[in-house]
VOBA-1610 file (N, C-alpha, C; in pm, whole numbers, padded with zeros to 5 digits, always signed):
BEGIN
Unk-21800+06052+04493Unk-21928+06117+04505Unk-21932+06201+04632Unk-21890+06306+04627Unk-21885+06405+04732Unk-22010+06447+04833Unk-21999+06472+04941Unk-22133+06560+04991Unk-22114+06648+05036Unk-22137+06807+04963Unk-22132+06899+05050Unk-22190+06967+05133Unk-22162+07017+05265Unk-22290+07065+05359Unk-22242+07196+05359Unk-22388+07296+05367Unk-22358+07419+05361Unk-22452+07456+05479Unk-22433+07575+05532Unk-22497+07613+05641Unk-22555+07802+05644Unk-22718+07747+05629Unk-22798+07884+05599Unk-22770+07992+05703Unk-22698+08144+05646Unk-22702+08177+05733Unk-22843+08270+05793Unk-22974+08228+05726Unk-23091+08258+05756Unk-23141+08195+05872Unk-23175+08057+05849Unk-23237+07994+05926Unk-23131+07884+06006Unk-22975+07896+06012Unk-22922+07799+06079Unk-22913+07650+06075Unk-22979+07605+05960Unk-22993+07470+05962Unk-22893+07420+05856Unk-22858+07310+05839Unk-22757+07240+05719Unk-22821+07184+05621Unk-22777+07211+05514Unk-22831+07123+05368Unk-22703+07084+05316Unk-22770+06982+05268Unk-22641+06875+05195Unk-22670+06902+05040Unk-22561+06873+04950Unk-22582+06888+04814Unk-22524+06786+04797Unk-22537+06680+04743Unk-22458+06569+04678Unk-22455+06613+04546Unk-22327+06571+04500Unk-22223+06560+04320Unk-22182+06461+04315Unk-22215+06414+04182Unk-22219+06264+04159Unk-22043+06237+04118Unk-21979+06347+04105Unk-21797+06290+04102Unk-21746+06473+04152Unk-21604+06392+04202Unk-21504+06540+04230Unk-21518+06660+04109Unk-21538+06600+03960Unk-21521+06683+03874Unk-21625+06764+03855Unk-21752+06684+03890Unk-21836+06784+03856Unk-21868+06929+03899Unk-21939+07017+03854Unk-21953+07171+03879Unk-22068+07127+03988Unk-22055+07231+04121Unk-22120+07266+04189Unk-22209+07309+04192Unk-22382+07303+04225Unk-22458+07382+04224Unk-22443+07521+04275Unk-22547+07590+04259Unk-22524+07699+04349Unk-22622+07686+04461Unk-22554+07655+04589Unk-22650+07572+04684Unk-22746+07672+04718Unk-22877+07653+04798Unk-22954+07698+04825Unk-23037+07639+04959Unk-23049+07708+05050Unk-23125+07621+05161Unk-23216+07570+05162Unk-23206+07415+05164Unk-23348+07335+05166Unk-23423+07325+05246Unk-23428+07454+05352Unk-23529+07458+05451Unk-23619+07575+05463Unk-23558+07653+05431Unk-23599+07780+05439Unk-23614+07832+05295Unk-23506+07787+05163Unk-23491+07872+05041Unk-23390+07970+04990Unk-23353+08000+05104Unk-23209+08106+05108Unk-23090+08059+05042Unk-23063+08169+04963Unk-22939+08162+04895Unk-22798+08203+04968Unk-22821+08240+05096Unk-22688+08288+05137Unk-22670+08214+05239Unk-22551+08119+05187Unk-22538+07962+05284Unk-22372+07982+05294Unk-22357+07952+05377Unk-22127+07958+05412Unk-22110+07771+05377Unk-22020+07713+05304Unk-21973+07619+05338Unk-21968+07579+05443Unk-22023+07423+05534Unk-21958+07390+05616Unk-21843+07300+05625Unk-21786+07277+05746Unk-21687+07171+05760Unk-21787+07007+05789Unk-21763+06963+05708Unk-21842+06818+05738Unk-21791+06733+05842Unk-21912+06656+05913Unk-21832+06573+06026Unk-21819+06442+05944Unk-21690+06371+05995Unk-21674+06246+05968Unk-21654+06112+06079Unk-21616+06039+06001Unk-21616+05914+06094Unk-21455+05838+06048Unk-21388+05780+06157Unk-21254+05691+06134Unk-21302+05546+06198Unk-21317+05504+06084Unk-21309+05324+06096Unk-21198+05279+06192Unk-21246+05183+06281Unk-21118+05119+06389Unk-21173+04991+06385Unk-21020+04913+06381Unk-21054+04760+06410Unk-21081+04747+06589Unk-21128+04631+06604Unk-21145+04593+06696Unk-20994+04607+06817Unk-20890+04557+06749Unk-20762+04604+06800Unk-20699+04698+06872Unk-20758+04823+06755Unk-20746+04968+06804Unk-20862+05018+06905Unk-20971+04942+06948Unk-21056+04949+06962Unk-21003+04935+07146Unk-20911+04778+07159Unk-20902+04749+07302Unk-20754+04807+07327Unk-20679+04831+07244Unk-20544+04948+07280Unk-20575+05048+07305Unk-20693+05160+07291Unk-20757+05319+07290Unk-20794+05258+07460Unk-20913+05142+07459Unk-20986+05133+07632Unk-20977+05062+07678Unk-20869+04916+07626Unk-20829+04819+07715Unk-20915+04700+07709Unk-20844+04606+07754Unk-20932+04472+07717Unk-21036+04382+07881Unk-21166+04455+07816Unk-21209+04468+07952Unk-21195+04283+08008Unk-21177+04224+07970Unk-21147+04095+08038Unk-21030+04072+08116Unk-20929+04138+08152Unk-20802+04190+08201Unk-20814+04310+08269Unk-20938+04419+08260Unk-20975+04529+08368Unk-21104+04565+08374Unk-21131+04490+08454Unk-21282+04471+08502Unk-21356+04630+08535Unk-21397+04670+08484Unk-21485+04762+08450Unk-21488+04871+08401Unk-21395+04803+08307Unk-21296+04855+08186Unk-21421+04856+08053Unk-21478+04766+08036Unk-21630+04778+07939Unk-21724+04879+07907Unk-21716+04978+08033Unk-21815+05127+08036Unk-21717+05228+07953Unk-21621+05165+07895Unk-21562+05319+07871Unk-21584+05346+07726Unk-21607+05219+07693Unk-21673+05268+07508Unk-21783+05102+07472Unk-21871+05210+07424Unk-22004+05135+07406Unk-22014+05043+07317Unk-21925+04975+07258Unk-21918+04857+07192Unk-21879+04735+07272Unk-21807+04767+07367Unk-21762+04674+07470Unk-21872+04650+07589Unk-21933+04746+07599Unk-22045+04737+07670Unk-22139+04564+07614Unk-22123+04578+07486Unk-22225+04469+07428Unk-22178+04343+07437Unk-22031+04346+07398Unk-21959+04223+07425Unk-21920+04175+07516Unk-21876+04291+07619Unk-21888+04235+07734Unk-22071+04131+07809Unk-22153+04213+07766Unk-22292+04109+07783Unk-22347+03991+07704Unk-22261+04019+07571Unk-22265+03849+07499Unk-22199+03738+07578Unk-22069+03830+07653Unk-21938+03723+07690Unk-22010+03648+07807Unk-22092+03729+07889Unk-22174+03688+07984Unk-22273+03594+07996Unk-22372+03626+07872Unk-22453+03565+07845Unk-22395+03412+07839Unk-22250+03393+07748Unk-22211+03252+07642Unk-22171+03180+07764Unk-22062+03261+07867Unk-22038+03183+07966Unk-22126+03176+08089Unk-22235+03190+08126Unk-22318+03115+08174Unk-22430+03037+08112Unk-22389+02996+07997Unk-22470+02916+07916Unk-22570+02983+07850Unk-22611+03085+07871Unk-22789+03139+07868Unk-22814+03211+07723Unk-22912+03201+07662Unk-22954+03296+07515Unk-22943+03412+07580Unk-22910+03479+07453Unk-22965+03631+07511Unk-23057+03621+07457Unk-23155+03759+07542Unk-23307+03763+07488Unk-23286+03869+07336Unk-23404+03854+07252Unk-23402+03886+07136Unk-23362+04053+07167Unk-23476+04102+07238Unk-23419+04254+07328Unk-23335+04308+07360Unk-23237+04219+07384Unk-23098+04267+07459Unk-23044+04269+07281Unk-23022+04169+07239Unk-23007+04150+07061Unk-22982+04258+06990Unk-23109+04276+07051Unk-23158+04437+06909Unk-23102+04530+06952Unk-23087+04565+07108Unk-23032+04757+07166Unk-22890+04696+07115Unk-22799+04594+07171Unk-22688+04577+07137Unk-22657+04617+06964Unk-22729+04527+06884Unk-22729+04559+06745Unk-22730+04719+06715Unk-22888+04743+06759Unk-22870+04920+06727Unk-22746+05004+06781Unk-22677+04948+06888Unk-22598+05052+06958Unk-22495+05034+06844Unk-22480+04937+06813Unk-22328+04903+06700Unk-22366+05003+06565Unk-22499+05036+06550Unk-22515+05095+06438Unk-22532+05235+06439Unk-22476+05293+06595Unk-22489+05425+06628Unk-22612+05477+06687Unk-22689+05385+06704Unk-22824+05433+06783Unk-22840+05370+06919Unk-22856+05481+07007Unk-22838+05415+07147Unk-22986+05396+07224Unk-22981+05302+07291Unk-23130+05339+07341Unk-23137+05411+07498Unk-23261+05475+07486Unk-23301+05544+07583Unk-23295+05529+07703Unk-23232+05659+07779Unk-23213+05586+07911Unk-23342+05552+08016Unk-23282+05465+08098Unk-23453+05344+08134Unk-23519+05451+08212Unk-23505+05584+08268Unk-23588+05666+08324Unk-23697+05746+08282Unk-23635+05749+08150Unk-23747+05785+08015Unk-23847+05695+07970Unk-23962+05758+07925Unk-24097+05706+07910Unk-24036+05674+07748
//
């Protein structure tokens, strides 16, 4: 099930067309923001799945280089679970959730912001 993104060259913005298999025929896309028919194919962004493995071979295993954890934001979290477990303490539900969201690609705001 493909998604293709095309990019208006009216109004600059991206529309996606989903096709429900490789075989099927293409619409003839049209911008879903504006209406415009004269859209260029884009190049779609993607994503590469990494195990955890590839994860501490790319930035190292911050328990062996101490402040080695800032360099990618998943380690950031585990490094504050690891913290939390070995001084005994819950984490608060708060810390929970930004950690959770950050794993799901949403980061939270930095604390200077309202």
């Amino acid at each position: 099930m493909p998604i293709y993104e095309y990019r208006c060259k009216d109004c600059g913005r991206i529309t996606n067309v989903f096709v429900r298999s490789v075989s099927s025929a293409v619409p003839e896309p049209t911008c879903e923001h504006c209406g415009s028919a004269s859209v260029d194919r884009a190049i779609s962004k993607f994503a590469v799945a990494r195990t955890q493995q590839q994860v501490l071979e790319d930035y190292g295993d911050p328990s062996l280089d101490p402040g080695s954890e800032y360099r990618d934001p998943r380690q950031i979290g585990r490094w504050v679970e690891n913290k939390f477990e070995q001084y005994g303490m819950d984490l608060p539900e708060e810390a929970r959730d930004m950690i959770d969201a950050a794993r799901d690609g949403e980061f939270p705001k930095p604390l200077d912001e309202p």
